[in-house]
N, C-alpha and C positions, 0 to 999 in steps of 0.2 A: 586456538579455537576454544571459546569456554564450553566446559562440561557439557551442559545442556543442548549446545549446539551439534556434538559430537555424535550424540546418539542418534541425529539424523546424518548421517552421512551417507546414507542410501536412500534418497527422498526418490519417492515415486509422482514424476513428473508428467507422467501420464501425457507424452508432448503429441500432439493433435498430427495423423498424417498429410503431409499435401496441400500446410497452411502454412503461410509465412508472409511478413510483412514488412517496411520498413517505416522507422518508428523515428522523428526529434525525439531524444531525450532531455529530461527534465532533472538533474541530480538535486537532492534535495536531501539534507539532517531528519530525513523521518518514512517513514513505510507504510504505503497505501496498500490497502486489499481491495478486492473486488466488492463493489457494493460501502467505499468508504466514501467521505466526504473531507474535502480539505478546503482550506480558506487558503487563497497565494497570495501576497503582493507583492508585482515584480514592477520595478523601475529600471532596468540595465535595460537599454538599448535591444540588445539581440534576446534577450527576454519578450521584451513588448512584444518583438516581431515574431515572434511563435507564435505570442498572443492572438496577435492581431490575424497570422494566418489560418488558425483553428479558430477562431469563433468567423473567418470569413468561409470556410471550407466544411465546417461541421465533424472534419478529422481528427483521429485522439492521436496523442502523444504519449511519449511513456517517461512513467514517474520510476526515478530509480534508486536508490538506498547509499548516499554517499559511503564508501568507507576509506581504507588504506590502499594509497598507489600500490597496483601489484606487479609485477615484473613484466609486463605490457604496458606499463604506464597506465592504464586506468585506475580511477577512484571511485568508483561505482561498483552496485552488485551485479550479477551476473542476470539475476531474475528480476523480475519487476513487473509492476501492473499500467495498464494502457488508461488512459485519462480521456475525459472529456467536460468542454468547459461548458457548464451550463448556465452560467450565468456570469456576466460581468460588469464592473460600472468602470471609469477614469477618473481619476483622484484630480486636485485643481492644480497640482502637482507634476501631473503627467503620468503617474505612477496607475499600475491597474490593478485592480482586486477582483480576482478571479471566485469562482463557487464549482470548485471540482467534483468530479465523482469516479471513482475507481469502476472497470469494466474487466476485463481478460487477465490475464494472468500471462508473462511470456520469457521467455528464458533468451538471453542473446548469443546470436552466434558467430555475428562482427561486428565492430564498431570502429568509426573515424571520429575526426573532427573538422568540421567544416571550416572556411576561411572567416566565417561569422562569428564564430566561435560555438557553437552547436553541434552536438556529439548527434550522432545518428547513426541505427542502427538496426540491421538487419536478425528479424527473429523468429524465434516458431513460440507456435502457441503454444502453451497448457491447457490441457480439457477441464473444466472445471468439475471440482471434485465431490463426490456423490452427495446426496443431498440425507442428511440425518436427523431425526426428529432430536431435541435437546433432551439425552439422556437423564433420569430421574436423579441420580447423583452428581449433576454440575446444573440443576435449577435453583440452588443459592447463587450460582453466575448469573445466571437470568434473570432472576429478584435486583445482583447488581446492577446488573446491565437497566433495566429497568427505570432506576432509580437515577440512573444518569442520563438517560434518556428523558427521563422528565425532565430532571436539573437545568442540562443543557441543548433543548431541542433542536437549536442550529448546530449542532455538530454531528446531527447522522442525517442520513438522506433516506427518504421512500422506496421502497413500503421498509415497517420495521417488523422485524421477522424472530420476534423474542423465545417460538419454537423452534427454530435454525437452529443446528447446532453451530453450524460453520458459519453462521450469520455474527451469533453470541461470541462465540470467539475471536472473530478477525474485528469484529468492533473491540471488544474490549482487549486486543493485541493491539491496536492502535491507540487507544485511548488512555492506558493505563500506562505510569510512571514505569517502563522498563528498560533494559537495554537495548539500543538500537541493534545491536546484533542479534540478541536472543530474538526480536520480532521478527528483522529478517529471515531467520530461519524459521520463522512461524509459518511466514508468507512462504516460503517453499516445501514444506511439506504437503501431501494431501491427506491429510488427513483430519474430520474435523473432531472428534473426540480425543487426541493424543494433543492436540492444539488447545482443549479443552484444559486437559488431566494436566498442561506444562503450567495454563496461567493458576489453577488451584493451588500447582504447587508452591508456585512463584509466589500466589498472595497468603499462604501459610509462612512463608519464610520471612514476609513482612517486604516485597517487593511490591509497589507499585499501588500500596493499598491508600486511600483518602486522599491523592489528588490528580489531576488528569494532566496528562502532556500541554502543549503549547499547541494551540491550532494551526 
């Protein structure tokens, strides 16, 4: 577990009583928060068909954080955020290009694999986490944030919340050149100032500073 991740190891999940859902998953080389925006193109067969059933159903799916097989067999994280497709076109191809947007946050508490090949899974929510005016000591984040948001307007979604603390952060925890694992454990804490205080430290050590991830 690298350092950084460590010192969450008491994440306060704040898991919602008396709510629970089950979820297709999505496993994916990259980590949605709540209130992100992703570009998909998926061509596999049983891909499409997730597709094709959530933009016919209006139902979200959950996006989840590929990692290492763990002694259950899974390669996914454990936490992950609930999707919904907002937009889509068909390629000439066949192939679909999806316009995601991250919604819930939710922890899993079983999962299979379908004969389709589609992992699903049964989960309780996370309540989403307090809402924080953007502290006066991480508004150079927000100047960043800012400035990328102009740059690259299709890569955040409506409304944009550059007083958020937890807004400023989980974007720029996606957006920013870092390790897949250290975001993950972004995406599970609740907390949005300690989410804040990690990417400063990260873009002082020279992580993740002058270019954006792969949409």
């Amino acid at each position: 577990m690298p350092p950084l991740i460590a010192m969450w190891s008491l994440f306060d999940r704040r898991r919602a009583p008396r709510r629970s859902a089950v979820l297709s998953l999505l496993p994916l080389d990259a980590t949605l928060f709540p209130g992100g925006r992703l570009a998909l193109r998926v061509s596999e067969p049983r891909l499409i068909a997730l597709a094709q059933a959530r933009v016919d159903d209006g139902a979200r799916f959950g996006v989840v954080t590929r990692t290492a097989t763990d002694a259950a067999g899974r390669g996914f994280a454990a936490v992950g955020t609930a999707a919904r497709i907002r937009a889509h076109e068909v390629a000439s191809d066949g192939a679909w290009q999806l316009d995601v947007v991250g919604e819930d946050r939710f922890e899993i508490v079983r999962s299979s694999l379908g004969r389709s090949g589609l992992h699903h899974a049964g989960v309780r929510w996370i309540r989403p986490e307090p809402r924080l005016t953007l502290p006066v000591e991480y508004r150079e984040l927000g100047r960043l944030l800012a400035r990328l948001v102009e740059q690259h307007p299709s890569r955040f979604a409506e409304p944009i919340a550059l007083d958020d603390a937890g807004w400023v952060g989980s974007r720029l925890a996606e957006v920013l050149q870092i390790p897949i694992a250290i975001k993950q454990g972004m995406l599970e804490i609740n907390d949005a100032a300690l989410r804040l205080k990690t990417i400063a430290e990260l873009l002082g050590r020279g992580h993740g500073a002058g270019a954006l991830d792969a949409p």
